[in-house]
N, C-alpha and C positions, 0 to 999 in steps of 0.2 A: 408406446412405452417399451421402447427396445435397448437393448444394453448394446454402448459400441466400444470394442476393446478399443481401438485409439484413441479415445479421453482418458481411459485410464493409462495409457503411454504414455499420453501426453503429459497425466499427472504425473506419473513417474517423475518426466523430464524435469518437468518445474519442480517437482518436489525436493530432488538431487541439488537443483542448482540453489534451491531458499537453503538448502542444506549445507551447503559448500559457500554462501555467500551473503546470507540473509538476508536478500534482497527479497522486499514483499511477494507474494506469490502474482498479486495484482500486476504489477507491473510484465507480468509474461504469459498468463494464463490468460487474461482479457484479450489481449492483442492476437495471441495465438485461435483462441474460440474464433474473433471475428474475421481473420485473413485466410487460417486455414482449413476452416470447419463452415465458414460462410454461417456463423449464427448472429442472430440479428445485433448490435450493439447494446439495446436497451437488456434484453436474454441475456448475453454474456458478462453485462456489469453485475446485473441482480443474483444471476447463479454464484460469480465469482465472488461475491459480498460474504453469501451465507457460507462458501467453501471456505474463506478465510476465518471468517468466524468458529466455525469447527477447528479449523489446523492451530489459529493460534492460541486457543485453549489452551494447548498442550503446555506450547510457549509460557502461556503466562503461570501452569500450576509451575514449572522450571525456575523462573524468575524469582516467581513469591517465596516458592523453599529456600533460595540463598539470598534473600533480604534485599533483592535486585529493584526493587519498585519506589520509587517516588508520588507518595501518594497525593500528596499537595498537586503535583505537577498534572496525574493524571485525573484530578479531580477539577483544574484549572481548564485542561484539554477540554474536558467532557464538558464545561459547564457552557463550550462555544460549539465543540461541534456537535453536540447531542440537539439542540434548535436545527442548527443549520443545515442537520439530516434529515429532523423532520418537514422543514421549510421545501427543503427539494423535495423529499417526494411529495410533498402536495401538490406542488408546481408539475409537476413528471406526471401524477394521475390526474392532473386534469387539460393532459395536451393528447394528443395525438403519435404517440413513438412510435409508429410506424412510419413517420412523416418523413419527409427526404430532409425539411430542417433540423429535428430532432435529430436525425441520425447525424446530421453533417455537424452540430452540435455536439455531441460526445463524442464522434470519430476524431475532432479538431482539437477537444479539448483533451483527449488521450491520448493523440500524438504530441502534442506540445511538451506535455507531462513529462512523457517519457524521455525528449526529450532532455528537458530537466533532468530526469532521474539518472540520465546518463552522463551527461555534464558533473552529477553529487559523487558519483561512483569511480570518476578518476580525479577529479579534482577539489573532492573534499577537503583534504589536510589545506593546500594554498588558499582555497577560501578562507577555511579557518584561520589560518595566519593571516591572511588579510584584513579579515572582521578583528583579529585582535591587536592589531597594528593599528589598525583604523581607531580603534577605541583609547588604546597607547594607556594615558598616563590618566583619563579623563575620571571625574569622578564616577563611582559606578552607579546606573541608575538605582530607587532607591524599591523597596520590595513588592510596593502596591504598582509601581507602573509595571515593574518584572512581572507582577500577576496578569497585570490589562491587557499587557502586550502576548502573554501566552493566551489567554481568552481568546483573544483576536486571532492567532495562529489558528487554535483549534475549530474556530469558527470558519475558517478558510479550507483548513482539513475535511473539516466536515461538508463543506458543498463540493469538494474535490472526489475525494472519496466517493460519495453520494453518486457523485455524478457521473464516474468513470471507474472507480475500485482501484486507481494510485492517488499515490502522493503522500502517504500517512508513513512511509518507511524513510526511503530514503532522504526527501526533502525534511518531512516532520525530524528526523533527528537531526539535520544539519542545520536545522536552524535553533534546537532546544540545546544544542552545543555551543551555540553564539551566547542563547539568554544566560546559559546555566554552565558557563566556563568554567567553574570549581569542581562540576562534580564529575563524577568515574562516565568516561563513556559507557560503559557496563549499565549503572544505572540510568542512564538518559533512555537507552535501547529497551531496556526494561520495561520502563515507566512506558516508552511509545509502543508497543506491544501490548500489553495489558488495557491502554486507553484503545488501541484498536478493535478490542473484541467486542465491547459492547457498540461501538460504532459502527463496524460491518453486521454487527446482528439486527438493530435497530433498523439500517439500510437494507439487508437482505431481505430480513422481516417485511418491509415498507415495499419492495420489489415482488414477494410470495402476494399481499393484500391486492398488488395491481396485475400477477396475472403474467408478471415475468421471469418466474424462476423455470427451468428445464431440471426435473426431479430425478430421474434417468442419466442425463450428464452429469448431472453434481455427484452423484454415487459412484458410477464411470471414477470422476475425478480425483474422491476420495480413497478408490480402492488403489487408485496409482501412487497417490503423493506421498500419504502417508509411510508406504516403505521407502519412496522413494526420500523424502527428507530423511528417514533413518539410515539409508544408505549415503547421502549428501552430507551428514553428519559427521559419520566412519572414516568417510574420506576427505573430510577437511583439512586435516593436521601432514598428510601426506601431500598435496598438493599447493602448488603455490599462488596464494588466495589473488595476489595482484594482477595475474596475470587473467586468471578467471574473469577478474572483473571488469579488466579492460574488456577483454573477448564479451562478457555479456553488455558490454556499454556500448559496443561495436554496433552488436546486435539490436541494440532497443534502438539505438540511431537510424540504422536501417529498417525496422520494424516502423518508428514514427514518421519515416520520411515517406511509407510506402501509404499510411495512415492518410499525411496530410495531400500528399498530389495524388488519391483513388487508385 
């Protein structure tokens, strides 16, 4: 049980950039624990589950004060991936994660993610035009399937999540911008934040029951990010967010590709 200042650096790091770009902290704190800290995959999802969980608290009392949350939406999310969190870790405690399958299993399915995640962060907007081209003139679907179809989303989230600690940020909103093209991206982002916390908690939670949370690093993490998002914050409005994002899009590409060839 020893304290290492470079997780809380590293928090810093992450925390600056979810601050500067709100991009999930998942997407750079998981990758980061297992590449450059050598912590086991299974360890660095479950620590990073409950870290999220704590950080986007904050997030979501933020939201709820300026009326930011779609409660429908994140009650739709929940109602698929809250199963499909539990479904994983039943499946996860009763294998072996130390196994060279298991690891090659979330190391594959967290490169891939990413990236995804990095393909959504420069090429959101044309997607978006594309899904809304695509749809053109057509009637719109009707509001029970828009329900089923978010169910299913969040069902997907939830074993994604689960299984790796991405995919609930930037994919989850680029797709609830497809079903929910009327409303303020502000609330979309809202609504996908607030369904996250009880999701990484339930996960991390499910992660502490099997034995793989690191108590010492998580702490580590939260004494960095935390100013470190408030510093990420401050200097939002001064810096120029596109270019950030390419440069972190760069970076997950390179990060996932070192993921998938070992």
């Amino acid at each position: 049980m020893t304290f290492e200042p470079l997780y809380s650096l590293s928090g810093l790091f992450v925390g600056a950039l979810v601050g500067i770009t709100g991009v999930g902290g998942g997407s750079l704190m998981t990758p980061l624990l297992v590449l450059l800290f050598g912590v086991h995959p299974a360890t660095a999802v479950g620590t990073d589950l409950l870290y999220a969980a704590i950080t986007k608290t904050a997030g979501t009392a933020v939201h709820g004060m300026h009326g930011r949350v779609n409660w429908k939406i994140v009650g739709s999310l929940a109602a698929g991936s809250l199963p499909a969190a539990l479904l994983m870790l039943w499946l996860l405690a009763g294998v072996d994660r130390k196994s060279i399958g298991v690891t090659n299993t979330i190391t594959t399915a967290l490169g891939w993610l990413l990236v995804m995640t990095a393909i959504m962060l420069v090429f959101r907007g044309p997607i978006l035009e594309l899904a809304r081209r695509a749809i053109g003139d057509r009637t719109p679907p009707k509001p029970t399937t828009i329900l089923a179809l978010t169910v299913i989303l969040g069902f997907v989230l939830g074993v994604l999540v689960t299984l790796t600690s991405v995919g609930a940020g930037a994919l989850g909103v680029t797709i609830l911008l497809v079903l929910y093209p009327r409303l303020d991206v502000r609330e979309i982002v809202g609504s996908d934040i607030v369904h996250a916390v009880p999701l990484t908690l339930i996960g991390g939670t499910g992660y502490w029951l099997i034995g793989e949370i690191d108590w010492p690093m998580l702490l580590a993490l939260l004494i960095g990010s935390i100013p470190g998002i408030i510093i990420g914050s401050l200097l939002a409005p001064k810096l120029h967010e596109r270019t950030i994002r390419i440069v972190l899009a760069v970076t997950l590409a390179v990060v996932a590709l070192k993921l998938l060839t070992g």
